[in-house]
N, C-alpha and C positions, 0 to 999 in steps of 0.2 A: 464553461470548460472545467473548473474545479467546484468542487461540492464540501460545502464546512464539514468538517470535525471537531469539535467543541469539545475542550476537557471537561472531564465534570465538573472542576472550577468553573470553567467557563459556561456553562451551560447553566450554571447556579447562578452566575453573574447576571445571564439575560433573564433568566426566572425574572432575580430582585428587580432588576430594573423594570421591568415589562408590569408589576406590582406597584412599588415603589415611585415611579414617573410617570406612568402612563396610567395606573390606579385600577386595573385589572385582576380583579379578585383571585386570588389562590384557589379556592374552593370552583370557579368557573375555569381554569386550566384543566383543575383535576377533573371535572366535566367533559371536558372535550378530549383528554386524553382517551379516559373512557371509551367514547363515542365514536374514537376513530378504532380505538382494540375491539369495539362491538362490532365494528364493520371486517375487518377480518374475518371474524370468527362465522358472520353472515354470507361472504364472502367463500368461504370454506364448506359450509353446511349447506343443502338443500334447503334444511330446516333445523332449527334448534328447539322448536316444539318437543319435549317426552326425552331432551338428551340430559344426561348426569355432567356434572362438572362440581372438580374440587376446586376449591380457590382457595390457594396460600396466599394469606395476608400477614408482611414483615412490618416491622414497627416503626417505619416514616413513613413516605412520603408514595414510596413501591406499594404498602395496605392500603394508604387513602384509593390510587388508579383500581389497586384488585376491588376496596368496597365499591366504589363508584360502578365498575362493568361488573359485578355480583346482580346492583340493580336493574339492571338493562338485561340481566340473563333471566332475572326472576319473572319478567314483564314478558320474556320470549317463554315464559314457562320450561324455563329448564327444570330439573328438581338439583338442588345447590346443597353444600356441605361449606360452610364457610370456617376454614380452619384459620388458627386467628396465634402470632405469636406472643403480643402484651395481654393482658388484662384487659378486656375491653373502654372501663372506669379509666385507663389511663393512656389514652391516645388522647393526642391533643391538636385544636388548630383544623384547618381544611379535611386532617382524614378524620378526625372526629364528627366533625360536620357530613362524611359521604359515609360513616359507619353508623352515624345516629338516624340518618334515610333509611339505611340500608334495613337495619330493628327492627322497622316500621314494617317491612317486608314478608314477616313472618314465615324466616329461613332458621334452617337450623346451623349454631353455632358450637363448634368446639375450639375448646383453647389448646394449643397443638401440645406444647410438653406434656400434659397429661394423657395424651392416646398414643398407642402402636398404633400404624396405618397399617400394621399385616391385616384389620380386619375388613379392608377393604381390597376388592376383589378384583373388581374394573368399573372403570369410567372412561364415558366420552371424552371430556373436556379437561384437562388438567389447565388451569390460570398459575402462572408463577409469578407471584408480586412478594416473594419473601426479601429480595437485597436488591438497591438500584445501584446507581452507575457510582454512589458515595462508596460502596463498598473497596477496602486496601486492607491488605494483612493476611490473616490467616481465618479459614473461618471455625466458630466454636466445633466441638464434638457434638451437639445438636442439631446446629443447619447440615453439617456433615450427612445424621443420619436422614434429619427429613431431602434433603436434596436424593440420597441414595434413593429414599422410598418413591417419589415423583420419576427419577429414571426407570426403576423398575415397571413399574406405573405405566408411562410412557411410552412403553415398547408397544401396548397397542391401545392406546392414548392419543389425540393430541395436544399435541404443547404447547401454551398459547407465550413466552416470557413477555414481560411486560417493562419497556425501557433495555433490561440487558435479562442474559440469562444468571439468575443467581450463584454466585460465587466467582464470576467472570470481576476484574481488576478494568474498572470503564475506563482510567491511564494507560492500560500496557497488554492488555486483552489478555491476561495469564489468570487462568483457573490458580484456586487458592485452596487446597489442593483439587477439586472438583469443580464441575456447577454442572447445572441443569442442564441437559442436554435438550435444546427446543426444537420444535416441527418449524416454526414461525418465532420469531422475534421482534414487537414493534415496538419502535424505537420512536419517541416523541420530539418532531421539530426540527434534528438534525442529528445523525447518528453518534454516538460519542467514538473518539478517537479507540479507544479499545477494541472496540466492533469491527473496526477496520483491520483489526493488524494479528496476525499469522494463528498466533495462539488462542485467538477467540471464534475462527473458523469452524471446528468440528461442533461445538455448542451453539452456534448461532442459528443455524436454519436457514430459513428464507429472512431473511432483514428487507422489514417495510418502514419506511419513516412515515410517521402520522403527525402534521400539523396542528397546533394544540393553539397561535392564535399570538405566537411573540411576534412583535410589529418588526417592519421589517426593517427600520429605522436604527430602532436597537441593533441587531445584527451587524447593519451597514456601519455606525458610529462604533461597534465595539466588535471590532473584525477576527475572528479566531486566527490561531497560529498555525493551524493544520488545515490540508484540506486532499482530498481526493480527486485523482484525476478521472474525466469521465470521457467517455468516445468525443465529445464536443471537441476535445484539444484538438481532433483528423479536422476539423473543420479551417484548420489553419494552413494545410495543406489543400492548395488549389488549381485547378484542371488547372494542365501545363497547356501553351499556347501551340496552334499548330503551328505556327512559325518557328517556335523554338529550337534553337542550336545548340551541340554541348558545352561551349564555353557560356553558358548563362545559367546551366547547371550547375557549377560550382568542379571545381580539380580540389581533388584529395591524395594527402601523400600521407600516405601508413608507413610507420618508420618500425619495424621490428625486424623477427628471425636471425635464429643462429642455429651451431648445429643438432640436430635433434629437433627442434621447433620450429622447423621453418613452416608449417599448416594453422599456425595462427596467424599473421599479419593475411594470408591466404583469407582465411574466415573472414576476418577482419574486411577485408577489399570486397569481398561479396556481400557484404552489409550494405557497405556504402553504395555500388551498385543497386542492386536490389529496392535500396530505400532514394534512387533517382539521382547520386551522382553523375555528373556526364562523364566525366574522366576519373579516372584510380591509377595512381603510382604506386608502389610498392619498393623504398628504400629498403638496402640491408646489404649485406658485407659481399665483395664481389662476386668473392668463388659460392656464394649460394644464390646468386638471381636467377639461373636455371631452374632448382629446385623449388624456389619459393614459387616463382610462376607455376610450374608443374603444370607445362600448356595451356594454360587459362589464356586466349586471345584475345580477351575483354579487359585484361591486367597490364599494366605497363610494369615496368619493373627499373629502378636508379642504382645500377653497382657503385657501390662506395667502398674506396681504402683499396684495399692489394689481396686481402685473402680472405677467410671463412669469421673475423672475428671483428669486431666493435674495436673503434681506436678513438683517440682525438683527430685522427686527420680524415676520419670519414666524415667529419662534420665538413669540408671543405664543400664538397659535391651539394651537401643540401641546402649551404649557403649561397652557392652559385645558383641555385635553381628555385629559390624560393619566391623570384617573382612569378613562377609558375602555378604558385598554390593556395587556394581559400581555406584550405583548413588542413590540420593535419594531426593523424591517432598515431603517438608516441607510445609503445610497449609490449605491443605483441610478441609473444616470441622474442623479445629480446635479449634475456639471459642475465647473467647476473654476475661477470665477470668487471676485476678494475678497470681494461678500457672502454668497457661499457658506460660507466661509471663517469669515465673522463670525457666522454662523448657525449652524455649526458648532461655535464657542467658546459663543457661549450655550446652547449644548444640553448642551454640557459642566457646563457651572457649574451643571445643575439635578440633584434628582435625580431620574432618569429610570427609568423600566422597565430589564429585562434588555436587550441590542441586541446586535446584529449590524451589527459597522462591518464595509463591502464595497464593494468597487467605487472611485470618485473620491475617496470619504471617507477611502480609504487613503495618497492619493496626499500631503493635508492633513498628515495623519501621518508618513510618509517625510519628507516636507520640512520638517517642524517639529516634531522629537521633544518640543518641550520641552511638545506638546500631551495626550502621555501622563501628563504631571503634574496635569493637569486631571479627570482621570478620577474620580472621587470612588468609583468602587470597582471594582479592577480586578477582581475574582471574576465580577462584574455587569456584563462585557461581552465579545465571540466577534468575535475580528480575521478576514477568513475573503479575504486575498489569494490570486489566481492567481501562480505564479516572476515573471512580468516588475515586477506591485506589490510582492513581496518585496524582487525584487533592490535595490529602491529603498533600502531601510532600512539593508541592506549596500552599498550604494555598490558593487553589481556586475552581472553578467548574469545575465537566467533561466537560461543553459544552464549558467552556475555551481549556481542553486538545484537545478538537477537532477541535478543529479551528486552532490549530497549535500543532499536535501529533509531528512533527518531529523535531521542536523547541523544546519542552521539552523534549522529548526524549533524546535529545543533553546535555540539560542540566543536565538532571538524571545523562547520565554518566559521567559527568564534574565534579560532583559534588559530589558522588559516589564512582569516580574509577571503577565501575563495568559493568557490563553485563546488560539488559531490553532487553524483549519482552514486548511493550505497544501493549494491544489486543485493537482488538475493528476494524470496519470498517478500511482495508488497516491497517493490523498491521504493526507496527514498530521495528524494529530491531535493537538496538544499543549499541556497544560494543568504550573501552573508544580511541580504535587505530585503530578502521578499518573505512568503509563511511557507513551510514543510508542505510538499508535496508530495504524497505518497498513492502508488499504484494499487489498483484494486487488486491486482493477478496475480494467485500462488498456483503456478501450472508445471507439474513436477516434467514436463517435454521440456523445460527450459531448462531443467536440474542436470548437466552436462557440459563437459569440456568442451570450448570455444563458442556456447553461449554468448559468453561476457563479451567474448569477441566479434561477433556479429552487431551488439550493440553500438559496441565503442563504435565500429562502422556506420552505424545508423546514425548516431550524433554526428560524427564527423561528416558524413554527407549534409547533414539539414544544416551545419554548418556552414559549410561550401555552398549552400544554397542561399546562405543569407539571414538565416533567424538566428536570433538572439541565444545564448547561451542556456535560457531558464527554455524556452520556447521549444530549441532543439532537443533538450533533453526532455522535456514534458512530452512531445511528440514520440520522441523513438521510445522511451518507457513504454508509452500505451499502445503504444502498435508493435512493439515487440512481444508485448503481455500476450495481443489480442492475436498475435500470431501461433504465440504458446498455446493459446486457448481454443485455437482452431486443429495444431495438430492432435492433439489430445482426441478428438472423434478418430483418424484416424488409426494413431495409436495409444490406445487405451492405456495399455502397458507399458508405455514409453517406446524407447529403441529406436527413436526417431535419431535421425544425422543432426548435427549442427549446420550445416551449411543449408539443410531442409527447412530451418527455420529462415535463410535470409532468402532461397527462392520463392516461399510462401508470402513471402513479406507482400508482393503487389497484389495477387488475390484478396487478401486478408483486408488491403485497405479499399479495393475496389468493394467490397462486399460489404463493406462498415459504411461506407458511402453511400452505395444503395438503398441498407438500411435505413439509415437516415432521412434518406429523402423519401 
């Protein structure tokens, strides 16, 4: 169901160990890294017999992989340019070892600071082994210029990177200011964490992981903090029975809308539907349970209080009926007025179903931490802010949250004790005892108002149906992703509805299922 992400510490870490305990040669990984970039590239070609290929070799670890697949290019009779950034006399260790084979080869080598590449013209094969996944910072005015010359290169090229694309941050997937832009990117054993996440997208290409031979032992005993959800989570969701009735569905009561927003808690309710609900209520202030419904027959609707707005004594109606309900999404639409505020606090002081705080309810929260104390069990409740509701909590910008979603995300629940789904490009998943789970899918159809709201629906149903808080949320993420990813053929250009993604939602999973099987 999830798939590692290994920091690049982490991935150092199983290096050593896989060396160090199990006594697996350095020099034999970089072999099989090789081995598996050679198959690519074979893979890609009809034939590599008569093709050109440059190969940038950087000064660790990323040269040793490029001299190792140099030699396996030279044996497929490519004709090779081995551009090379140390002094040959001073590589050391395993790539010493695949650049002293490599010699033997009788290729031609240049050492790269002293050539312009303007006087190369075209090449098949561009190999990018100049920076691996250790790369942080900034990078010099050098790799600058050689990176520029490899994209120009490139355009009718292709690009094979090797581990990451150069100048890509293997932590935080943020170019520095640049990197390599790859046709293909293979990635050794387990993809690092940067690869995965938003800002390493347009540079990555196709991302293949290649097996290179760390036992699997290792991995198991020294388990990464990241990991990626993969369509396996739908396996969790299982054909319904034909016996089945709606009270074994699970009752969901969406608590939002006020005036002006009453078409989110609406969203909202068609999430939960759509992702197998049997029953949906829809809570909110009396004189708008017409509107909120907005003739949806499939919707039920709980008027609370006297008139159009949030009080403390609307909490009356949902205390009276809460043995009615398996779960329930607090925020839609709910506005951001004081007796909102105070209805709010009373709903806290009960104990309540599992929920889903979203949306305005967040904002309550950011502004008044000391309301996390009120929680009467933090296990038994899913914070589920878009970056600009996070930023709030950190006293900073979305475009901060996004440049490190799974750093704060960390912190949230550190900080919390609680449950997050931080939406937004490659959502985030984090609970206060288990590892960061993060979504494969940045699908600009899901870049629209009451998105989030069809989510919060989705969890809140898998709720009501009984899965566990990390389970529900792993599920509706990837089947929301995978719904995003389906409208996109139809509409290329977006324009799609919100509510289009919660209808789409049972096709999407019937067809992931298929696949599957």
């Amino acid at each position: 169901m999830f798939k590692p992400l290994p920091t690049p510490s982490e991935m150092v870490h199983w290096d050593r160990l896989a060396i160090e305990e199990f006594g697996l040669l350095p020099e034999i990984l970089m072999e099989n890294a090789s081995r598996e970039a050679l198959n690519i590239l074979k893979d890609k070609f009809d034939s590599l017999k008569g093709k050109s290929a440059l190969v940038f070799a950087g000064s660790g670890n990323n040269g040793g992989d490029a001299f190792a697949l140099a030699r396996h290019l030279c044996n497929h009779d490519v004709k090779l340019i081995i551009l090379h950034t140390r002094h040959r006399k001073d590589y050391k260790g395993e790539t010493a070892y695949h650049l002293n084979l490599l010699q033997k080869m009788n290729v031609n080598f240049m050492w790269l600071p002293e050539y312009n590449l303007d006087f190369i013209k075209s090449v098949d094969i561009i190999i990018d082994g100049l920076l691996g996944t250790g790369f942080t910072g900034e990078l010099r005015d050098d790799y600058i210029s050689w990176i520029k010359a490899i994209n120009k290169l490139g355009q009718n090229s292709f690009v094979l990177s090797l581990d990451i694309p150069s100048g890509i941050d293997g932590l935080t997937g943020k170019p520095n200011p640049i990197a390599v832009r790859a046709n293909v990117t293979i990635t050794f054993e387990a993809a690092r964490l940067g690869l995965f996440l938003p800002p390493a997208k347009p540079f990555v290409g196709e991302l293949i992981v290649g097996k290179i031979g760390i036992p699997k032992k290792i991995k198991k005993d020294n388990p990464c903090t990241h990991y990626a959800l993969t369509t396996k989570v739908l396996d969790m969701i299982k054909e319904p029975k034909n016996t089945m009735h709606k009270g074994e569905a699970g009752h969901v009561l969406i608590l939002g809308g006020s005036p002006g927003l009453t078409g989110a808690p609406l969203l909202a309710a068609l999430g939960a539907i759509r992702s197998g609900a049997g029953l949906v209520t829809i809570g909110c202030p009396a004189e708008l349970a017409y509107e909120v419904k907005n003739s949806w027959p499939d919707i039920m609707t709980l008027p609370l209080g006297q008139g159009k707005n949030w009080d403390e004594e609307c909490i009356k109606q949902v205390k009276d009926n809460f043995f009615k309900f398996d779960a329930v999404v607090f925020g839609p639409g709910l506005g951001r007025t004081p007796g909102t505020l105070a209805f709010l606090e009373k709903y806290l002081a009960l104990n309540h179903p599992i929920t889903v705080f979203d949306a305005d309810s967040l904002y309550f929260f950011a502004r008044n931490q000391s309301l996390f104390k009120k929680i009467q069990n933090t296990n038994n409740v899913i914070f589920t802010p878009h970056p600009g509701e996070m930023a709030r909590f950190f006293n900073t910008e979305a475009a901060q949250i996004n440049r490190n979603r799974a750093r704060f995300a960390r912190a949230f629940t550190q900080k919390f004790k609680t449950n997050l789904v931080l939406k937004g490009a490659a959502t985030v998943i984090s609970t206060p005892n288990s590892p960061i789970l993060i979504s494969p899918f940045a699908t600009p159809n899901l870049a629209l108002g009451g998105s989030g709201d069809i989510l919060a629906g989705m969890i809140g149903s898998l709720l009501g149906q009984g899965y566990s808080a990390l389970d529900a949320s792993a599920i509706a993420v990837y089947w929301h992703g995978l719904a995003g990813k389906k409208l996109k053929t139809d509409f290329p250009y977006r324009g799609n509805l919100a509510q289009e993604i919660a209808h789409i939602l049972p096709q999407t999973l019937a067809e992931a299922k298929n696949d599957q099987g």
